[in-house]
N, C-alpha and C positions, 0 to 999 in steps of 0.2 A: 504494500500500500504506500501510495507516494504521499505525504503532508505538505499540508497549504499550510502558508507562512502562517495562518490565523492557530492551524493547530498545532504547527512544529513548536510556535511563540509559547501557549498552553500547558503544551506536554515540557518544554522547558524549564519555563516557569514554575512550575507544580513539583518536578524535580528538587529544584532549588531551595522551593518553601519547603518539600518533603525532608531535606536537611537540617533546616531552621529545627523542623519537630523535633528531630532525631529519626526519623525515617529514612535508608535506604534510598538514595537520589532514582536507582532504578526500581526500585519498587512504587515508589510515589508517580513516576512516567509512567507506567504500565498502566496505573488507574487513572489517571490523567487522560491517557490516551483509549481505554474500556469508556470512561465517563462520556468525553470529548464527540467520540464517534456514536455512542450508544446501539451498539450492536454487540452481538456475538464476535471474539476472534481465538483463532488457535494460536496455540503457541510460535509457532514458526514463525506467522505472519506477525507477530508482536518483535520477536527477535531481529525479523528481515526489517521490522519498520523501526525501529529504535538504535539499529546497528548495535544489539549486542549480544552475547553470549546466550547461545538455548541452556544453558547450562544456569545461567544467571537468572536467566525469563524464567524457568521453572524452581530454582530457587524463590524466587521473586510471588509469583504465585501461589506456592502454597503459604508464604508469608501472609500474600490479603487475604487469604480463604482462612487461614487462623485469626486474622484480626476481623472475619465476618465480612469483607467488601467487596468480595467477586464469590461467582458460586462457577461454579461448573456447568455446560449445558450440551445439548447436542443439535447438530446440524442433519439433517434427511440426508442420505447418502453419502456423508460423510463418519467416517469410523472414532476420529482424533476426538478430543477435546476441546469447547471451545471454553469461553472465559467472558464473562459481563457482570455487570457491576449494576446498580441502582440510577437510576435517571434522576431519582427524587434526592433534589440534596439535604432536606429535613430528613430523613430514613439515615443517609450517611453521615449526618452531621452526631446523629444518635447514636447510632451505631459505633462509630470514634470514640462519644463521651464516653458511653459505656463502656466500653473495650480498654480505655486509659484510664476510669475508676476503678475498674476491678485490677487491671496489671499496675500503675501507679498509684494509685492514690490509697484503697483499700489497702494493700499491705505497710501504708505509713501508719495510717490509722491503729493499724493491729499491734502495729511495733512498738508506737508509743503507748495504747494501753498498757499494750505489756509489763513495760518500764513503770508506768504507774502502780499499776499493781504489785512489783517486786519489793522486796523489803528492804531491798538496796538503796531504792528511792528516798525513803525517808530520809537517807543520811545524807541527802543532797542539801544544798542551801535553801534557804527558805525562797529566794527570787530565783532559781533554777529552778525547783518545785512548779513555782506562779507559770514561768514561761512555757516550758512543758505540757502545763495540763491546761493552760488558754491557747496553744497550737492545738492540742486536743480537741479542744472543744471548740474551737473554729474549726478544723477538718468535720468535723461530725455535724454540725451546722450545715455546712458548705454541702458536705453529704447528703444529708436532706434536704436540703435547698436543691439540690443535681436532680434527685431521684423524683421529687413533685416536678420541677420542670420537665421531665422528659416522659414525663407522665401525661402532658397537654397536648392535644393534639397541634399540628403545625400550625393553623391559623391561628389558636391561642398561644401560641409559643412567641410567635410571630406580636401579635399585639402587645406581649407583654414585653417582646427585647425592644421593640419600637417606642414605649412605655419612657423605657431608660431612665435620663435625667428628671423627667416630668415627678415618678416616683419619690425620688427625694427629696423633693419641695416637701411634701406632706410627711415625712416621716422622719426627717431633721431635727436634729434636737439642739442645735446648737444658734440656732437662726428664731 
């Protein structure tokens, strides 16, 4: 498959930001380019279009199908595998959060209970103690603050991120 400068610019791009995250520059192109197109593609044709390694493109692969972003499907007379992704980017934008609460965020959470709970803890400073267990308990907030938001469906999601600054007019405490 040849790329128009609109999608080469895209699948570039998405690369690049997929680094920012800590993702894989070729793993973030492969959904880029599954996203961009919105169709089915096999392997090869992903490799031949991206100029890189089948070896990498299928590393690559089963990396998004472990983070939930492509599935697998098939094509009528075709025997391979192909590879597609969501159209809908509320569905991926969910699917991310989720995917980076349970791999990052939840085992912080777990970690520092831990520590609190341990009888080690007490022998900490009294202002270690404080800072510790108000990261605590902003994660565990923050946590459920995550888990009702992706609870909403997209158009409520949608009004309430659009919401933004307006929100804190009214719930200010300092004004």
């Amino acid at each position: 498959m040849e790329l128009t400068e609109t999608s080469r610019r895209f699948v570039l791009h998405w690369g690049e930001m997929g680094t920012a995250w800590g993702v894989n520059r070729t793993v973030a192109q492969i959904h880029a380019l599954l996203f961009f197109h919105g169709r089915p593609l096999h392997a090869e044709e992903i490799a031949n279009t991206l100029v890189v390694a089948r070896s990498n493109v299928s590393n690559s692969l089963k990396e998004l199908q472990g983070w939930g972003l492509i599935r697998p499907t098939q094509v009528l007379g075709d025997r391979r595998d192909y590879f597609e992704t969501s159209s809908d980017v509320w569905e991926l934008f969910r699917t991310i959060v989720r995917q980076r609460k349970e791999r990052e965020f939840q085992p912080t959470v777990q970690m520092l209970q831990a520590l609190v709970n341990t009888p080690e803890f007490e022998a900490e400073s009294a202002d270690a103690q404080d800072r510790v267990r108000e990261t605590l308990r902003f994660m565990q907030t923050l946590g459920v603050w995550t888990d009702e938001m992706l609870r909403l469906s997209p158009a409520t999601l949608e009004k309430v991120m659009r919401l933004g600054a307006s929100v804190q007019k009214f719930v200010r405490s300092d004004g």
